[in-house]
DRENGU-477048 format. One record per atom (N, C-alpha, C): residue in one letter; atom name; z, x, y; chain. Coordinates in pm, whole numbers. Layout:
BEGIN
+---------+-------+--------+--------+--------+--------+
: residuo : atomo :     zz :     xx :     yy : cadena :
+---------+-------+--------+--------+--------+--------+
:       A :    CA :      Z :      X :      Y :      A :
...
+---------+-------+--------+--------+--------+--------+
***
This chain:
BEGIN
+---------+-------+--------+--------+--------+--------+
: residuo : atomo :     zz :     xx :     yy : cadena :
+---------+-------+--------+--------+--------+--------+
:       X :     N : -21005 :  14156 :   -384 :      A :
:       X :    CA : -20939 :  14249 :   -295 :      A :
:       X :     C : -20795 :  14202 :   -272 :      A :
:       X :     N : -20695 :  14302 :   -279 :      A :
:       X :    CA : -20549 :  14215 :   -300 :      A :
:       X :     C : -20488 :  14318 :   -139 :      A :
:       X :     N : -20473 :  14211 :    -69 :      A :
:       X :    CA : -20396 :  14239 :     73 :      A :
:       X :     C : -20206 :  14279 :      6 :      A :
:       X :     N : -20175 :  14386 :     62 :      A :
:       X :    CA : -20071 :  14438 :     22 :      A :
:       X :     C : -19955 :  14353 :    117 :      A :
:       X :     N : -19888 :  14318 :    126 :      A :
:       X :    CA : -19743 :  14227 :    167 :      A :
:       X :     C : -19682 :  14320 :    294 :      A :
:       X :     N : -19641 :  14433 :    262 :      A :
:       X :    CA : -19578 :  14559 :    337 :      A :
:       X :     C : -19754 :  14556 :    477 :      A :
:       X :     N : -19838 :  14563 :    449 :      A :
:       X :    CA : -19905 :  14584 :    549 :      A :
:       X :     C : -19942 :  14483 :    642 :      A :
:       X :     N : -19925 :  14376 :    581 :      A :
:       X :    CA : -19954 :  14212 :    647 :      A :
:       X :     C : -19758 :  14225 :    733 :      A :
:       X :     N : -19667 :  14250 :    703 :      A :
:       X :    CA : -19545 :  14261 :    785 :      A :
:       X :     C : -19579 :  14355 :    865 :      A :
:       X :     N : -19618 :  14500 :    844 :      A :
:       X :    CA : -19671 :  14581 :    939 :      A :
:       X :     C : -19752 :  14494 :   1064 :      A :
:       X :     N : -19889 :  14455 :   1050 :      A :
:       X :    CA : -19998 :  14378 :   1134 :      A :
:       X :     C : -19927 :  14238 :   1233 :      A :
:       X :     N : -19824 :  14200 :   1170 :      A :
:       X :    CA : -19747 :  14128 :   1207 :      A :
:       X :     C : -19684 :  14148 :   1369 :      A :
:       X :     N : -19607 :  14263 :   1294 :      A :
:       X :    CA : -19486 :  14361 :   1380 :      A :
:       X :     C : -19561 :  14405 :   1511 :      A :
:       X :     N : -19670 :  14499 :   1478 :      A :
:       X :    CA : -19735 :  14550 :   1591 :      A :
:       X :     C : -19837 :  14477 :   1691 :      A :
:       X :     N : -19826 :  14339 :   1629 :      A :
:       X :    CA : -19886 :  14247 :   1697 :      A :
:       X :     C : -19796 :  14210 :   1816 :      A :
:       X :     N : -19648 :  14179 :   1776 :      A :
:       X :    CA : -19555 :  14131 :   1861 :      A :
:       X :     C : -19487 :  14252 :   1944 :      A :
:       X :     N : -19528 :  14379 :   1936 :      A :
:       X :    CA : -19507 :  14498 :   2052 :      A :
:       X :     C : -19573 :  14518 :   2123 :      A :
:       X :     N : -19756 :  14499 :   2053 :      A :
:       X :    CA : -19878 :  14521 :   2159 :      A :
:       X :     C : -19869 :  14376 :   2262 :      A :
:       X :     N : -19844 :  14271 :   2161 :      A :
:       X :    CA : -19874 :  14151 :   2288 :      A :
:       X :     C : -19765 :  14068 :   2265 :      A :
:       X :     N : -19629 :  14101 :   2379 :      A :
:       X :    CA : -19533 :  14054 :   2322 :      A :
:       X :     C : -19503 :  13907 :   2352 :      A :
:       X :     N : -19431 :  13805 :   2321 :      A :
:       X :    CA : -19411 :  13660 :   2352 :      A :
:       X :     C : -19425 :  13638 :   2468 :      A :
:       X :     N : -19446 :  13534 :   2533 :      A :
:       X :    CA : -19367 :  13467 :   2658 :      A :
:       X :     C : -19412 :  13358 :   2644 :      A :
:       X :     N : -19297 :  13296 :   2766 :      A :
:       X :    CA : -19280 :  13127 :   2724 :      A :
:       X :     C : -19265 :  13079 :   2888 :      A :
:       X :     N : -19287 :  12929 :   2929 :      A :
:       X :    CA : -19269 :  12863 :   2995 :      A :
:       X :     C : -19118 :  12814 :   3018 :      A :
:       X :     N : -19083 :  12803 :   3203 :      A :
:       X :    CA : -19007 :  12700 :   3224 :      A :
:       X :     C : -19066 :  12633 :   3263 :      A :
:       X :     N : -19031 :  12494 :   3251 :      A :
:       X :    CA : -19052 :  12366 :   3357 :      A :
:       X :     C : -18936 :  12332 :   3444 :      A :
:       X :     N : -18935 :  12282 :   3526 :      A :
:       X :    CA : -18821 :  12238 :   3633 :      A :
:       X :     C : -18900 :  12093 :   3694 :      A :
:       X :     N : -18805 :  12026 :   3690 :      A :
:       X :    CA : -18798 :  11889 :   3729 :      A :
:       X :     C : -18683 :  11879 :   3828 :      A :
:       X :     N : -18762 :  11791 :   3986 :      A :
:       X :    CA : -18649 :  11787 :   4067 :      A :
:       X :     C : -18673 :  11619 :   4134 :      A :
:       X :     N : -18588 :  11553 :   4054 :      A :
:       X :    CA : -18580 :  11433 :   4056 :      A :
:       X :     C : -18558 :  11342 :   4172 :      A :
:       X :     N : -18481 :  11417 :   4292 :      A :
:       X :    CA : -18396 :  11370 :   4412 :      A :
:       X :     C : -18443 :  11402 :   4534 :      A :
:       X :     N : -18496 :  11408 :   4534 :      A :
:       X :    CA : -18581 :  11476 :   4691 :      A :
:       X :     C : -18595 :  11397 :   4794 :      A :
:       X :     N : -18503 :  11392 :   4877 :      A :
:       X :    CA : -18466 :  11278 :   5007 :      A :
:       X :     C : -18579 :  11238 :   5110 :      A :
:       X :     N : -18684 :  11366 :   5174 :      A :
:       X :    CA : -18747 :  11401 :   5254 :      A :
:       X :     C : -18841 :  11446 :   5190 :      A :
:       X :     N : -19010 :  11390 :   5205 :      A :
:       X :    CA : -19109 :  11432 :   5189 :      A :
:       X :     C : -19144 :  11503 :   5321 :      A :
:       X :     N : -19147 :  11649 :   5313 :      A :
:       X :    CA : -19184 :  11750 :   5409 :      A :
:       X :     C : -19083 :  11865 :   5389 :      A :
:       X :     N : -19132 :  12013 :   5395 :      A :
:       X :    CA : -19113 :  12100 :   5369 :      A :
:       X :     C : -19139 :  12159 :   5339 :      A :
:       X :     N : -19049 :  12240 :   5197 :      A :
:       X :    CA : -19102 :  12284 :   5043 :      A :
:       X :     C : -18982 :  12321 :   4965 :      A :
:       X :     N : -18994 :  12322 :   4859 :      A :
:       X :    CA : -18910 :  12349 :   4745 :      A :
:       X :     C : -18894 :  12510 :   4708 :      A :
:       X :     N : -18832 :  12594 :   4752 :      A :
:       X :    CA : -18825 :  12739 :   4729 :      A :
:       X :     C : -18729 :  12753 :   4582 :      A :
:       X :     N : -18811 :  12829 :   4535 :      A :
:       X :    CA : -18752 :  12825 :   4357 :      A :
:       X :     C : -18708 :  12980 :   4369 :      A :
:       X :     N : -18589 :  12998 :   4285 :      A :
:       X :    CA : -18561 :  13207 :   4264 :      A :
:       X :     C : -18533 :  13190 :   4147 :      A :
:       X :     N : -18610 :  13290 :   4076 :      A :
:       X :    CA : -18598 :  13281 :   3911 :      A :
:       X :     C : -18494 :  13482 :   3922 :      A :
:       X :     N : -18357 :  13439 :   3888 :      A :
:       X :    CA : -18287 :  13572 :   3898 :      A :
:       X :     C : -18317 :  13631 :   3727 :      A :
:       X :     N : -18241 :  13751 :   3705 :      A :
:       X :    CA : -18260 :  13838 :   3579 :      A :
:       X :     C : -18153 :  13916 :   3556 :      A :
:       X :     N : -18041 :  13898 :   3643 :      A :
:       X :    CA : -17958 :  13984 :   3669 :      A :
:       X :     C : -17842 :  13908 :   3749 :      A :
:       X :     N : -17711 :  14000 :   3711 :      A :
:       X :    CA : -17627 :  13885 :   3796 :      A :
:       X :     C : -17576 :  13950 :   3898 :      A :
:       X :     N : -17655 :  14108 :   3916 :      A :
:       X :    CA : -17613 :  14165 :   4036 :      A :
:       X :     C : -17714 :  14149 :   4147 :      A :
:       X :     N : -17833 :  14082 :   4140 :      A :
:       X :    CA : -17886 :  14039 :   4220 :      A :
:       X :     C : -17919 :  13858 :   4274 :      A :
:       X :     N : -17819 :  13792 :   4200 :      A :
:       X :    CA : -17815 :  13699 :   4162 :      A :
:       X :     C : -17782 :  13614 :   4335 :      A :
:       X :     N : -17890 :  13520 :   4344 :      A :
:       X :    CA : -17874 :  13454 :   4519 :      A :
:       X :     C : -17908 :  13512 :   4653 :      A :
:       X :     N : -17932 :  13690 :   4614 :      A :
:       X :    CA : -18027 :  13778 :   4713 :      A :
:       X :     C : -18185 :  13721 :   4681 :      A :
:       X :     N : -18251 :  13651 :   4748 :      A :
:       X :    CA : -18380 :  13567 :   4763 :      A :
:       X :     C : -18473 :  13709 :   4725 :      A :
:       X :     N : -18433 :  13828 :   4810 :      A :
:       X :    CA : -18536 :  13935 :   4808 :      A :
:       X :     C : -18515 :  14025 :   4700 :      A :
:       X :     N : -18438 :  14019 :   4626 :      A :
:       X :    CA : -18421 :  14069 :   4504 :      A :
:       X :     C : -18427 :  13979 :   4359 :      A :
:       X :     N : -18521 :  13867 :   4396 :      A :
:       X :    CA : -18497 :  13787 :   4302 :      A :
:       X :     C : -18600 :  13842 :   4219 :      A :
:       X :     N : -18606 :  13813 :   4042 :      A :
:       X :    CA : -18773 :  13835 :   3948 :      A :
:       X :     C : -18859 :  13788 :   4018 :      A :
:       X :     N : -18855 :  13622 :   4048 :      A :
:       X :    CA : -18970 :  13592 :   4097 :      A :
:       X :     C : -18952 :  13436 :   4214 :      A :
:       X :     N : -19045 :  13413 :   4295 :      A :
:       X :    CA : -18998 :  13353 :   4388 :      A :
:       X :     C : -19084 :  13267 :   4393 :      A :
:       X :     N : -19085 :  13138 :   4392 :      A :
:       X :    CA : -19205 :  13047 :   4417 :      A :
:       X :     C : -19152 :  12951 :   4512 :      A :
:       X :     N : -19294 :  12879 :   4618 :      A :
:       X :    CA : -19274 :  12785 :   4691 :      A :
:       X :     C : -19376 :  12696 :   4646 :      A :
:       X :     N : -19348 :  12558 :   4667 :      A :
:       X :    CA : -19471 :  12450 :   4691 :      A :
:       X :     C : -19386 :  12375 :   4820 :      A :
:       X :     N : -19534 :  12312 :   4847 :      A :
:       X :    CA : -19529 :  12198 :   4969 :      A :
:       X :     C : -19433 :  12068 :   4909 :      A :
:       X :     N : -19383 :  12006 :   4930 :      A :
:       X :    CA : -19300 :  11853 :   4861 :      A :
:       X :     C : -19402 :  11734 :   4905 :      A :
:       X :     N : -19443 :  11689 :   4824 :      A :
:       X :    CA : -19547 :  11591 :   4826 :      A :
:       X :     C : -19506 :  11470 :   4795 :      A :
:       X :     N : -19361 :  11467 :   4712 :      A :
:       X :    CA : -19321 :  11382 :   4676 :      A :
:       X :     C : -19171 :  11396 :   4635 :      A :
:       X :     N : -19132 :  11263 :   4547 :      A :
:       X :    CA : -18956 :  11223 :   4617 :      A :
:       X :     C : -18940 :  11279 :   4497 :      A :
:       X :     N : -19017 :  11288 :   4374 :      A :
:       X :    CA : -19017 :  11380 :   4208 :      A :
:       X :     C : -19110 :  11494 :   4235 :      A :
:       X :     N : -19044 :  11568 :   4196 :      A :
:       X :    CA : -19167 :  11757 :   4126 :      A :
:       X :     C : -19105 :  11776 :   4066 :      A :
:       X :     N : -19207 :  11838 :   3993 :      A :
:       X :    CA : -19218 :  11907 :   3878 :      A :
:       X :     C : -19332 :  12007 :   3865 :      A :
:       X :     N : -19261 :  12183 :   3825 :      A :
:       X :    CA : -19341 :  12260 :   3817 :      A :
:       X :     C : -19319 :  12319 :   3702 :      A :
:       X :     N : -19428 :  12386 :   3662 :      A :
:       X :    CA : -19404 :  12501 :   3584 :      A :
:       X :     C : -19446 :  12636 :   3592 :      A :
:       X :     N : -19342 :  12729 :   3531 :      A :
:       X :    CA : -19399 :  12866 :   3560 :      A :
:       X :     C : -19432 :  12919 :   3424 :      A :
:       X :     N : -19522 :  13028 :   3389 :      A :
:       X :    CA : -19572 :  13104 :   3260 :      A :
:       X :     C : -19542 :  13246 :   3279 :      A :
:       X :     N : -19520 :  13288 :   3182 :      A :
:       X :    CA : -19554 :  13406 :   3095 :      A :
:       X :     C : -19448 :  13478 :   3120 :      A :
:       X :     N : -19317 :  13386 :   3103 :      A :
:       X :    CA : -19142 :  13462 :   3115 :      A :
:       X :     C : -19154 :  13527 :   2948 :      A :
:       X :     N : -19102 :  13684 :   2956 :      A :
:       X :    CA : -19068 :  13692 :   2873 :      A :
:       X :     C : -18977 :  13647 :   2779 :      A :
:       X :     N : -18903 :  13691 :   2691 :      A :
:       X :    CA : -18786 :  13654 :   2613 :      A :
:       X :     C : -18645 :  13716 :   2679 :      A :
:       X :     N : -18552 :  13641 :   2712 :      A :
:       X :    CA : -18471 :  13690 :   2801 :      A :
:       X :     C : -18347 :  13636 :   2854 :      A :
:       X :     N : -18287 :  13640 :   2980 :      A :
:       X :    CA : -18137 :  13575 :   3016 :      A :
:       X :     C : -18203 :  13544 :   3155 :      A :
:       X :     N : -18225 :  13443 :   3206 :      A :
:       X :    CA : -18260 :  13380 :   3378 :      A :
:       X :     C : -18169 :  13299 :   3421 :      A :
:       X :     N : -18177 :  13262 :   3511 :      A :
:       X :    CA : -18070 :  13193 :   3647 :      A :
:       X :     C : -18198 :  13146 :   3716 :      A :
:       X :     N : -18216 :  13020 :   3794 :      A :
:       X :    CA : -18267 :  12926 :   3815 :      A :
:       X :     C : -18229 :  12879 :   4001 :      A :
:       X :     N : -18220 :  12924 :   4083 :      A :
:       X :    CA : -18159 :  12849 :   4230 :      A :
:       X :     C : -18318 :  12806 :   4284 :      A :
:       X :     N : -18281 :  12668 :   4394 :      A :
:       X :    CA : -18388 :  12599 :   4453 :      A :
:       X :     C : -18317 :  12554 :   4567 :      A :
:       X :     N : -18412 :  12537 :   4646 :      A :
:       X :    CA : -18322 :  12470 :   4802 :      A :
:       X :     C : -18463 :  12387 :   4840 :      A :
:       X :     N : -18478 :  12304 :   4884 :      A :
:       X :    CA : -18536 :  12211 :   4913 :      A :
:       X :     C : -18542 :  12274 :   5139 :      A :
:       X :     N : -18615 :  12314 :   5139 :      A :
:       X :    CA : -18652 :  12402 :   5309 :      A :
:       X :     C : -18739 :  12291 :   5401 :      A :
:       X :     N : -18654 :  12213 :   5441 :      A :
:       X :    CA : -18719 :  12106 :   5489 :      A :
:       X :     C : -18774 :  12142 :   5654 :      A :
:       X :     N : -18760 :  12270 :   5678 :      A :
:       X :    CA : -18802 :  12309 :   5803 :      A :
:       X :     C : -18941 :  12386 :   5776 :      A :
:       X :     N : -18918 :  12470 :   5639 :      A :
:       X :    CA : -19006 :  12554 :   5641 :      A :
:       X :     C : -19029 :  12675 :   5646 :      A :
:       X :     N : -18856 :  12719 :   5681 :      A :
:       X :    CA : -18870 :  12844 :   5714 :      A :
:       X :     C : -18808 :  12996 :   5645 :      A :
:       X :     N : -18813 :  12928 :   5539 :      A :
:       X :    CA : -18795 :  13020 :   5424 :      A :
:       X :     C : -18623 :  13079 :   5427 :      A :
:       X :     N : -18527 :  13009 :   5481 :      A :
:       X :    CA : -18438 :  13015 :   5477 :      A :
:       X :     C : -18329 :  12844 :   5469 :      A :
:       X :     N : -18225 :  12922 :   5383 :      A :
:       X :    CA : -18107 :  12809 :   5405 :      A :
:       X :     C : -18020 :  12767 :   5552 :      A :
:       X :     N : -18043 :  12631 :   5548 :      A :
:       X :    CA : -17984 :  12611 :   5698 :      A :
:       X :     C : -17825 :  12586 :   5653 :      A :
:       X :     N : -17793 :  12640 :   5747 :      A :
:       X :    CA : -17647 :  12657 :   5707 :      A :
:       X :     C : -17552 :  12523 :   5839 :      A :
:       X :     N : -17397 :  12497 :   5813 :      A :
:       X :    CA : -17309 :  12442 :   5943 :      A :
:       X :     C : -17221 :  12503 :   5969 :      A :
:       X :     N : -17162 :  12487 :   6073 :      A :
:       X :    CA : -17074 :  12634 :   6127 :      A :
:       X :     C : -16997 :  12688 :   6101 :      A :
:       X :     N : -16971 :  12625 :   5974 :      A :
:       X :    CA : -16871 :  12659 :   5873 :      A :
:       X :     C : -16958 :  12727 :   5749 :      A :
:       X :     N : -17021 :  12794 :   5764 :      A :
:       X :    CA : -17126 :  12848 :   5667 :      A :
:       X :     C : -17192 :  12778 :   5514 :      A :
:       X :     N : -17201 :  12647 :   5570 :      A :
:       X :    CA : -17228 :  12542 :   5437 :      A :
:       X :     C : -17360 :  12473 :   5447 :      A :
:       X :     N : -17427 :  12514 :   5317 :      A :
:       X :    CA : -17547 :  12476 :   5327 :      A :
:       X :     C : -17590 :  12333 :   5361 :      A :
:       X :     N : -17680 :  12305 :   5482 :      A :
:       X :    CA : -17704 :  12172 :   5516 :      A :
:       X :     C : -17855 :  12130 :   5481 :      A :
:       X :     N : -17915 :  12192 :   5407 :      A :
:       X :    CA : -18044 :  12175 :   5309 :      A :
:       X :     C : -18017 :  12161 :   5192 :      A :
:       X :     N : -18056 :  12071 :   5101 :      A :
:       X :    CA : -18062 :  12075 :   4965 :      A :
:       X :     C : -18035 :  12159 :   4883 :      A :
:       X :     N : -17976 :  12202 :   4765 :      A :
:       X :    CA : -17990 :  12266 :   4660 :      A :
:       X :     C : -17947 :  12217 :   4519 :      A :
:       X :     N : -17998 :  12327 :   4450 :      A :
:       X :    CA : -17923 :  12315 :   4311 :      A :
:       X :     C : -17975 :  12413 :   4216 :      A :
:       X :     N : -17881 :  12470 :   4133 :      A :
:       X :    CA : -17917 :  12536 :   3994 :      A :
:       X :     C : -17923 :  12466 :   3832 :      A :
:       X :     N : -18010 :  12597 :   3805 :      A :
:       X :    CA : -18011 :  12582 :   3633 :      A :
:       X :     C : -17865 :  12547 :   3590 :      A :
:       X :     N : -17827 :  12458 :   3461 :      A :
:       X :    CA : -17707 :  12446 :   3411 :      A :
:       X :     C : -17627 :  12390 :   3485 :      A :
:       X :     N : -17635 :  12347 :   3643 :      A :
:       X :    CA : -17502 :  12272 :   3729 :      A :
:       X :     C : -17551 :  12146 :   3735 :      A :
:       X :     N : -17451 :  12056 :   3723 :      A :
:       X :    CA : -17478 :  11930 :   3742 :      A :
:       X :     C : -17389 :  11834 :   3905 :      A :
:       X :     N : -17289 :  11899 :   3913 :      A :
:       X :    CA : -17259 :  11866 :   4076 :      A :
:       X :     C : -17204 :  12009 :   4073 :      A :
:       X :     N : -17154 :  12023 :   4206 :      A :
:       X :    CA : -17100 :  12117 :   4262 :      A :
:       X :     C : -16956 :  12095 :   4344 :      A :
:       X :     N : -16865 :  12164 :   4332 :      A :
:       X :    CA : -16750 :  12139 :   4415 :      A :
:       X :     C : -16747 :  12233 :   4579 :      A :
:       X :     N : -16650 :  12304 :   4569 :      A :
:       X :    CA : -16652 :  12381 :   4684 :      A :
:       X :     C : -16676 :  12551 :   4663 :      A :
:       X :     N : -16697 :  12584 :   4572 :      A :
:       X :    CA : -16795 :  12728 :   4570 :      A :
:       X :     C : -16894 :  12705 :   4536 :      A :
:       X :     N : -17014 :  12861 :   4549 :      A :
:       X :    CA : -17156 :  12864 :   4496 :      A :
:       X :     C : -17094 :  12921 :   4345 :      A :
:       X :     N : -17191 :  12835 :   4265 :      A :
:       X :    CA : -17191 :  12924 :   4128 :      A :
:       X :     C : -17213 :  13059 :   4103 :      A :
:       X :     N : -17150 :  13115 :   3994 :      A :
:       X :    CA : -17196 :  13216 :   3945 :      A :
:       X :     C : -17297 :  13245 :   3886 :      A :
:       X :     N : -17333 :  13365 :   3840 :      A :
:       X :    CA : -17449 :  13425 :   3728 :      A :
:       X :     C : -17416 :  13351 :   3615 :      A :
:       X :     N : -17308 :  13356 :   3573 :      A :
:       X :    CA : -17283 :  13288 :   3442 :      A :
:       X :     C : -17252 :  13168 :   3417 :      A :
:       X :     N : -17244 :  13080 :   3535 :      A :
:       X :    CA : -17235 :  12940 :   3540 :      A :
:       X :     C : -17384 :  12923 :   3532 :      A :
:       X :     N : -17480 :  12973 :   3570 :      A :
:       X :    CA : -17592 :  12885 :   3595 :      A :
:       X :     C : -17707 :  12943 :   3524 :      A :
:       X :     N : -17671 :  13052 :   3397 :      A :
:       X :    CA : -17774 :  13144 :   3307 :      A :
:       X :     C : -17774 :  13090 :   3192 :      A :
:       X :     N : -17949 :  13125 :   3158 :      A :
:       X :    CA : -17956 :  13048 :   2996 :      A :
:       X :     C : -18063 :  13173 :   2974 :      A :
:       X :     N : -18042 :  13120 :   2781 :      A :
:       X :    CA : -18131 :  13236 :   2755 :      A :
:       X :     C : -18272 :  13151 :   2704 :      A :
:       X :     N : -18384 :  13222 :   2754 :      A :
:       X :    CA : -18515 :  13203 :   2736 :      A :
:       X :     C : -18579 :  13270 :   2644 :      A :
:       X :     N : -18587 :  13180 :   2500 :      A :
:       X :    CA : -18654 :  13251 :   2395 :      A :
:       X :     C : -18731 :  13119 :   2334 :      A :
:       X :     N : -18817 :  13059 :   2396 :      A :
:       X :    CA : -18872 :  12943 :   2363 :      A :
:       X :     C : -18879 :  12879 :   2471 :      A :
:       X :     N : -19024 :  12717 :   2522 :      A :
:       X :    CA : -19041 :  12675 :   2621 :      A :
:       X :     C : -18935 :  12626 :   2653 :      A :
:       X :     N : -18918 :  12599 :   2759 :      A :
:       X :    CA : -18763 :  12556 :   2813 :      A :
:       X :     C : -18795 :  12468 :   2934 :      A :
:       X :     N : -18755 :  12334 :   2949 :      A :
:       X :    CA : -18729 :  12245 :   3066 :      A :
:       X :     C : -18614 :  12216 :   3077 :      A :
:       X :     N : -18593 :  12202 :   3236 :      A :
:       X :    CA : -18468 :  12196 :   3342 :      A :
:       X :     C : -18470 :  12063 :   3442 :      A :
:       X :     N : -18402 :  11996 :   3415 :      A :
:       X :    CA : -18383 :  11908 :   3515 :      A :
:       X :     C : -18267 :  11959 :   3598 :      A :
:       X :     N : -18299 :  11950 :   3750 :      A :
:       X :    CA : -18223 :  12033 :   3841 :      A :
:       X :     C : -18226 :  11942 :   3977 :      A :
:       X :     N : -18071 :  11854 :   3985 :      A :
:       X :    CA : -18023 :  11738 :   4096 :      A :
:       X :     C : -18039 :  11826 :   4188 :      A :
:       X :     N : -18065 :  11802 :   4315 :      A :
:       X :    CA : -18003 :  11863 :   4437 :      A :
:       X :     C : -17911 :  11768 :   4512 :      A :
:       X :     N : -17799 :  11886 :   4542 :      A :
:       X :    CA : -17684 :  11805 :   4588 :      A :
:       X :     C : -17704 :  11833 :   4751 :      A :
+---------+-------+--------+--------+--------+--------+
***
């Protein structure tokens, strides 16, 4: 029985429309001053919603158990993401700010390695996700 070439690329093709890829991030957060809190993760998709918490793709918290985490998330499609985390050492699902409107909780993004005196952009802190992908992410 001779399998035709053209139909095995066909079986192929419609394999990857019916059940299409996705891949893992990992995030590693190496610096974590204070055991207590939690680590609030925003996985953005867009750079017009980019740092709105309630418009983020997807939003995850854990408890901080320790001075290293490391998580991972599944089943990101193939795509362009942005990465922000704040370390919520109160708990309360917000950034504590000083009266000068500067964050006095932890953070950090995908792609930044310190920070000066602005928040990054969409395009400072976006990568594209087409394969598993780990992030080591300082908080400053």
């Amino acid at each position: 029985m001779k399998i035709k070439i053209p139909l095995i690329i066909f079986c192929i093709t419609i394999s990857y429309l019916v059940f299409p890829q996705t891949y893992n991030i990992e995030i590693k957060v190496p610096n974590i001053d204070k055991i207590e809190g939690q680590i609030l993760i925003a996985v953005y998709n867009s750079g017009e919603t980019f740092l709105v918490q309630k418009e983020a793709f997807k939003v995850y918290a854990e408890d901080v158990k320790e001075k290293t985490m490391s998580f991972t998330f599944n089943d990101f499609p193939k795509g362009e993401y942005s990465i922000a985390l704040f370390h919520d050492e109160d708990s309360n699902g917000k950034m504590k700010r000083n009266f000068l409107g500067i964050p006095s909780e932890d953070y950090g993004f995908s792609n930044i390695t310190s920070m000066l005196f602005s928040r990054p952009s969409y395009e400072d802190t976006r990568f594209y996700l087409e394969s598993d992908t780990s992030f080591v992410v300082e908080l400053q």
